[in-house]
Backbone as CSV, one residue per row, in Angstrom:
resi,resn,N_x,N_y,N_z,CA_x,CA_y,CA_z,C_x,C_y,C_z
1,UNK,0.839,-1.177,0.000,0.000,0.000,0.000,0.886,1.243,0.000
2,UNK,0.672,2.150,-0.990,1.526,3.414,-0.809,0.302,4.848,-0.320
3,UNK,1.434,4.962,0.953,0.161,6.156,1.211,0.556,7.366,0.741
4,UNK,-0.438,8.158,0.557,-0.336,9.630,-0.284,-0.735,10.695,-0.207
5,UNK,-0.500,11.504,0.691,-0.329,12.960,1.111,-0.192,14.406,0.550
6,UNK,-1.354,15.234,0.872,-0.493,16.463,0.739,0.249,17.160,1.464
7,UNK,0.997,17.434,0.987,2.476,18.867,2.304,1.504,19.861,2.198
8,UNK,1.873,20.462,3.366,1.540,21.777,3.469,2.260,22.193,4.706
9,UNK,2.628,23.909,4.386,3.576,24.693,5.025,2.702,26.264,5.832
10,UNK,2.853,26.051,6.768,1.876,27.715,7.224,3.200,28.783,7.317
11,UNK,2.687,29.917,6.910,3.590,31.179,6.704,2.914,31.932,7.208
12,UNK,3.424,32.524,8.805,2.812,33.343,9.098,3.471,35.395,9.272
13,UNK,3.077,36.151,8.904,3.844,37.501,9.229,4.038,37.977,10.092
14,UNK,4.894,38.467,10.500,5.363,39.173,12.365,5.108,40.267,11.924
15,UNK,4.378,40.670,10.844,4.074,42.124,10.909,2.481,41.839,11.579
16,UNK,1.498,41.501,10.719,0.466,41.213,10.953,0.030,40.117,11.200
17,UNK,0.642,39.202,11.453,0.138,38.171,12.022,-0.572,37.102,10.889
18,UNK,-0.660,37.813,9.757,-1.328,36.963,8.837,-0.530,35.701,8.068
19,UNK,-1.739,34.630,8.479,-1.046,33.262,7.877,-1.790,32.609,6.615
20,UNK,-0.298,32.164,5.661,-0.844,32.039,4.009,-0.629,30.383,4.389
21,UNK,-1.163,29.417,3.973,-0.731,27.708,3.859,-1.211,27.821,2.524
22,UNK,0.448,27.208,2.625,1.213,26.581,0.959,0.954,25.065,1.060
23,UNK,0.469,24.282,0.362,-0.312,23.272,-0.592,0.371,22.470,-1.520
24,UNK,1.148,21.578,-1.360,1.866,20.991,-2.717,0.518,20.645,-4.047
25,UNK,0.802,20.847,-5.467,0.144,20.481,-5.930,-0.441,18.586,-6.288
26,UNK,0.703,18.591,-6.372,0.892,16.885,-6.300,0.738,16.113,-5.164
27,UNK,0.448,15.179,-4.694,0.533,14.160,-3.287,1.886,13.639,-3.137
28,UNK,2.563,13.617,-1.921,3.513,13.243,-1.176,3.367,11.879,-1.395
29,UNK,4.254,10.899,-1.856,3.954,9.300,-1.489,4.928,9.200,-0.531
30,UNK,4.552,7.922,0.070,5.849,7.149,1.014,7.443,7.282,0.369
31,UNK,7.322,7.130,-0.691,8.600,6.834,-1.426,9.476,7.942,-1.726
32,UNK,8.398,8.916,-1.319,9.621,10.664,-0.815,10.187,10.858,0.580
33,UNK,10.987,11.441,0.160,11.226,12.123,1.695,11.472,13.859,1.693
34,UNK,10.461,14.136,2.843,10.400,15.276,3.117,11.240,16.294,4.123
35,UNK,12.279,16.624,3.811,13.521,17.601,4.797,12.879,18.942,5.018
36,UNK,13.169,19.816,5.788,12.958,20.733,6.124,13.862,21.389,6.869
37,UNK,14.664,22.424,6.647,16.006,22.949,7.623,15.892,24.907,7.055
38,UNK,16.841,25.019,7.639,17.310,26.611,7.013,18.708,26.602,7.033
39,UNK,19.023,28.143,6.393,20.270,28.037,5.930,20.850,28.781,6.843
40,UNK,21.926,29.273,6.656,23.100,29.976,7.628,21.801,31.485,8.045
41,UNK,22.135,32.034,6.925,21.205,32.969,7.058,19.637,32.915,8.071
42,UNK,19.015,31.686,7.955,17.996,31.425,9.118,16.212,31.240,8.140
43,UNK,16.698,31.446,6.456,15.651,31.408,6.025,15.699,29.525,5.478
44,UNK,14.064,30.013,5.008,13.618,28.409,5.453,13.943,27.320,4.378
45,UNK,14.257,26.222,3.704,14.151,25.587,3.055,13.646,24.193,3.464
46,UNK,12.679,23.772,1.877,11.986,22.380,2.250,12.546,21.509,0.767
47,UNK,13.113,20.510,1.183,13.480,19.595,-0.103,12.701,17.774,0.382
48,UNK,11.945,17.844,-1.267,11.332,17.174,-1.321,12.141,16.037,-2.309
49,UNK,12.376,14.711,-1.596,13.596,13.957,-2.705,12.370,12.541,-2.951
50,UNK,12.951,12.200,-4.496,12.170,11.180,-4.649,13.163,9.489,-4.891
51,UNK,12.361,8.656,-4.486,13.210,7.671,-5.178,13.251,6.898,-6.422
52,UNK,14.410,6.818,-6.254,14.508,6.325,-8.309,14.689,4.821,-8.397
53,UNK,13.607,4.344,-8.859,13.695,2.967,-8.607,14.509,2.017,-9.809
C-alpha cells in the first residue's frame, strides 16, 4: 500500500500576524522524503527527494 499525502507549510507575518498555507500540488507518497532545515542565514528551506527505482 503506498500512502499519499499532501504537504503543506503555514507562513505566518510578524508584521500582521497573517497566515498564508502553501499546498503541494501533487501528493507526497511514502517513497519521498520530506527535509525541512534553514540556511546559515535562518531562512527556510523544504526539499522534497524522490526515489529512483
Amino acid at each position: 500500500m503506498i500512502l499519499q499525502i499532501l504537504f503543506s507549510v503555514l507562513k505566518q507575518s510578524k508584521v500582521t500576524n497573517k497566515i498564508e498555507i502553501w499546498v503541494t500540488m501533487n501528493k507526497v507518497s511514502n517513497e519521498r522524503l520530506v527535509v525541512c532545515c534553514c540556511d546559515k542565514t535562518g531562512k527556510p528551506w523544504i526539499y522534497v527527494m524522490g526515489i529512483i527505482s
